[in-house]
C-alpha positions in Angstrom: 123.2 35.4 92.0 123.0 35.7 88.2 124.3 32.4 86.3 126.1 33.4 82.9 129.1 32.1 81.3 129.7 28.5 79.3 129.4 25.1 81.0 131.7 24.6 83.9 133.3 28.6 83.5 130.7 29.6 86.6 129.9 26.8 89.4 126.6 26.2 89.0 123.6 25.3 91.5 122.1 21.8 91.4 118.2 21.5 90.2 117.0 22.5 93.6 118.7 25.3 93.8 120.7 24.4 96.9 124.1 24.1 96.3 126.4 23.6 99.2 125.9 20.5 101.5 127.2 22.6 104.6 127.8 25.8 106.2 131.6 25.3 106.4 131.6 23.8 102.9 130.3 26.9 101.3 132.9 28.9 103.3 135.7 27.1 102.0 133.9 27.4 98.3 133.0 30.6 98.3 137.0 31.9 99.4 138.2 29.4 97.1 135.9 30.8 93.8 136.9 34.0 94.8 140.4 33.2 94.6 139.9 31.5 91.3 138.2 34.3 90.0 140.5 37.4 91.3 143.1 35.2 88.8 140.9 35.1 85.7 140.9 31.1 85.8 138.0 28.9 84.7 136.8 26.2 86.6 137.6 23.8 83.5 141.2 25.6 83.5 142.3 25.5 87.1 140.5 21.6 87.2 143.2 20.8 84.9 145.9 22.4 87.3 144.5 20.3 89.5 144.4 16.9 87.3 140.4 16.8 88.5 137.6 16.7 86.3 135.8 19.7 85.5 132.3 19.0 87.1 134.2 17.1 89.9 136.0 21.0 90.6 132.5 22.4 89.8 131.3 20.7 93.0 133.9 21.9 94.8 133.3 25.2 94.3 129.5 24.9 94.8 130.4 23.4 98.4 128.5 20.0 97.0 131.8 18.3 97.8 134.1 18.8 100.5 137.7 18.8 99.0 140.5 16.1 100.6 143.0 17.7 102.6 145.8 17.0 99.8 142.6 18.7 96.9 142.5 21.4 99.9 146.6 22.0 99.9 146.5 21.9 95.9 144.2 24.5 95.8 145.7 27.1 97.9 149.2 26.8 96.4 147.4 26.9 92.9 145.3 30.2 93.9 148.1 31.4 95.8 145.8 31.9 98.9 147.6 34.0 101.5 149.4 31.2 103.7 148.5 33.1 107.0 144.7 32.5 106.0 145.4 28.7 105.1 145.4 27.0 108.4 141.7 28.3 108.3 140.5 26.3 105.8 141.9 23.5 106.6 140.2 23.3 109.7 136.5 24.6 108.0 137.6 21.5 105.2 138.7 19.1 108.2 134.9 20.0 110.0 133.1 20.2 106.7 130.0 18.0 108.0 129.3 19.7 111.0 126.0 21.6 111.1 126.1 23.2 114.4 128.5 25.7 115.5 129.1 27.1 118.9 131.4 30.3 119.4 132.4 31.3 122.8 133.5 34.8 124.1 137.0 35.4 123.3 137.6 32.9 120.4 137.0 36.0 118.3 134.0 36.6 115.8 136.1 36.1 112.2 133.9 33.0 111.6 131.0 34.9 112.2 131.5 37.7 109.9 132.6 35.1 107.2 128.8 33.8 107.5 127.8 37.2 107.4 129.5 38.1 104.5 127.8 35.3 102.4 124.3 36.1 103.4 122.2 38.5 101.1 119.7 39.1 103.8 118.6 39.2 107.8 115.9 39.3 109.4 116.3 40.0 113.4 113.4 39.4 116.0 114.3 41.0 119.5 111.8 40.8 122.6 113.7 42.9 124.6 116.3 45.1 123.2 116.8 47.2 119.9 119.5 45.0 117.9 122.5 46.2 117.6 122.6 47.5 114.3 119.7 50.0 114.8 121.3 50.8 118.7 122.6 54.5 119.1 125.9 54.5 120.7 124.3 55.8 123.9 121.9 53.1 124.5 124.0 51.0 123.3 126.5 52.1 126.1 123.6 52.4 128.9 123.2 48.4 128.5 126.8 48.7 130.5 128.6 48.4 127.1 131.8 50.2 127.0 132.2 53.7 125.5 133.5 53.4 122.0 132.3 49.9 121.6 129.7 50.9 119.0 128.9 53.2 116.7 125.5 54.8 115.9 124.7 53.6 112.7 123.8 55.7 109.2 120.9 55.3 107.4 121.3 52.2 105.2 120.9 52.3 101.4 120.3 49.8 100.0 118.7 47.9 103.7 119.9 44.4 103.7 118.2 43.4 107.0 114.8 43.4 108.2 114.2 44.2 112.3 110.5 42.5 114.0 110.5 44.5 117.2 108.2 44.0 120.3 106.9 46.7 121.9 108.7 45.7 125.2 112.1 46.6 123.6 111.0 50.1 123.3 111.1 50.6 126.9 113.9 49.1 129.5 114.8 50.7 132.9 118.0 50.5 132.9 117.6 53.3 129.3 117.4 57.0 130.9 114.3 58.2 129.1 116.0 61.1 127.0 118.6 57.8 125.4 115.5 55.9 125.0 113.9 59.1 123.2 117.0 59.9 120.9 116.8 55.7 120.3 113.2 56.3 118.9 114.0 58.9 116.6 117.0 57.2 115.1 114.7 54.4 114.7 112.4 56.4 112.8 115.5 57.8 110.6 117.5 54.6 110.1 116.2 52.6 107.3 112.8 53.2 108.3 111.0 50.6 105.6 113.1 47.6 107.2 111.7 47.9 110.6 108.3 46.4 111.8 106.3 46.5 115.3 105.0 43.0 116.6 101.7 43.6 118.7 101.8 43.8 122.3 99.7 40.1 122.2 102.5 38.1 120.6 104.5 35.9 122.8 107.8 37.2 123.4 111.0 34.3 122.3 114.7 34.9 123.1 116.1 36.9 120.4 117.7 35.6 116.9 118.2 36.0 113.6 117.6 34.1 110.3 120.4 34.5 107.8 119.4 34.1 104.4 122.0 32.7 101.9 121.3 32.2 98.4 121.0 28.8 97.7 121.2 27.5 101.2 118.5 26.9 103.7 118.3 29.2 106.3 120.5 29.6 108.8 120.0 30.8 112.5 122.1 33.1 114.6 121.7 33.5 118.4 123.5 35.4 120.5 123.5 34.5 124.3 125.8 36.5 126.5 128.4 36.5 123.9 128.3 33.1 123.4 127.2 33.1 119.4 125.1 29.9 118.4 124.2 29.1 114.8 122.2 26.4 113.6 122.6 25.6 109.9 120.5 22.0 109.7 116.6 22.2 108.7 115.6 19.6 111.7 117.3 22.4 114.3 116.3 25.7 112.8 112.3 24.7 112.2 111.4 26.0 115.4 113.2 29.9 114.8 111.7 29.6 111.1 108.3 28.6 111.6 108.6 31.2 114.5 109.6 34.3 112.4 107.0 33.5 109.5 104.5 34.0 112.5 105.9 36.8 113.1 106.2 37.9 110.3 102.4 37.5 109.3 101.3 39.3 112.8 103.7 42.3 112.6 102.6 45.9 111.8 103.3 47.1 108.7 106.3 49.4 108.2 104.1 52.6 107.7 101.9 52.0 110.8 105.6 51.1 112.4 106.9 54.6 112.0 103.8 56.4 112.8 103.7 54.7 116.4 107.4 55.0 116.5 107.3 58.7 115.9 104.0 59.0 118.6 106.3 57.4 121.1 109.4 59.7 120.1 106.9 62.8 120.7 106.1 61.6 124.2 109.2 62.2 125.3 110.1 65.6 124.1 112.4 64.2 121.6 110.2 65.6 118.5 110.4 68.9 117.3 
């Protein structure tokens, strides 16, 4: 993201370009800027609201420092922060140092969606199945989803996300062939440029995604049955990293991608 403005008007990154010390604490920054800026205030204005120093608000809304939970109340009645939404950041203020998260089925996905509103980029490696954002609705629903879970996607424009597919994901038996053939060509159609064929050799991994957040290390989504797990710390997302830059180095490129893509489509009558 751009930097502009005078000293302290836009939060500013530190020298190494990483800003906030935690997931949750860029959460609760990021809403909070936003706030600030939807009313026109400057950091060195709304500080003074809040009887705080400029640079010590500046580190607030960088994440580089977890506000108190009286800083936290001050700042939602100051910003006027819909009151329904504020029990929320309390509790991403209260659990600012934790660097793991664990969401189970039926706790809802808002938290989710929150990181993946802050991230500028994803990439997604699958071993098995086409990810869901490149999933027709009818393969999506012959995994034993229900009917009007999911929508086929459009083509994206500008692509945000990048897809590292096995070839074993381009087959499954429980996919009628003609699905799996209409699957093909959609993949060939939907943002072809972001998706990229692993070769058959590479070791399949459980599926994941890196998350990648400007000025914050990467961050690592899994999904296991519903249950979402994402890692935030360096020490626990090394493994997925160093993992996907493999990956990344052994996959096809997107050209060659959609030429076997396309062959595959045209085996199964789907081409014409």
């Amino acid at each position: 993201m751009p930097e502009h403005g005078t000293a302290f008007d836009t939060p500013r990154a530190d020298g190494n370009g990483v800003r906030a010390k935690t997931l949750r604490g860029l959460l609760v920054a990021r809403e909070l800027d936003t706030a600030r800026l939807a009313r026109s205030l400057t950091t060195r204005e709304l500080a003074g609201q809040m009887t705080m120093s400029p640079a010590m608000l500046n580190r607030v809304m960088t994440g580089r420092r977890v506000p108190t939970a009286l800083e936290i109340g001050g700042l939602c009645g100051l910003l006027d922060i819909d009151p329904a939404r504020r029990p929320h950041l309390y509790r991403l203020t209260a659990d600012a140092d934790l660097t793991e998260w664990i969401i189970r089925p039926g706790a809802g996905t808002s938290a989710l969606g929150a990181i993946e509103e802050v991230a500028d980029t994803a990439t997604w490696l699958d071993p098995l199945l086409i990810p869901r954002p490149l999933r027709t609705a009818a393969y999506h629903h012959a995994l034993g989803h229900p009917i009007g879970d999911h929508q086929s996607p459009e083509p994206a424009a500008p692509p945000t996300d990048r897809f590292l597919l096995h070839p074993r994901a381009l087959t499954h038996p429980a996919i009628p062939a003609d699905v799996m053939g209409e699957q093909l060509l959609h993949l060939c159609h939907t943002a072809p440029n972001t998706i990229r064929l692993l070769p058959a050799t590479f070791p399949p991994h459980p599926g994941f995604r890196v998350l990648h957040i400007d000025h914050f290390p990467p961050v690592v989504h899994i999904d296991h049955h519903g249950t979402h797990v994402i890692l935030e710390s360096p020490d626990s997302t090394a493994a997925h990293t160093t993992l996907l830059r493999a990956a990344t180095t052994a996959a096809a490129t997107a050209e060659h991608t959609r030429r076997t893509l396309t062959d595959l489509a045209a085996r199964t009558g789907t081409v014409g």
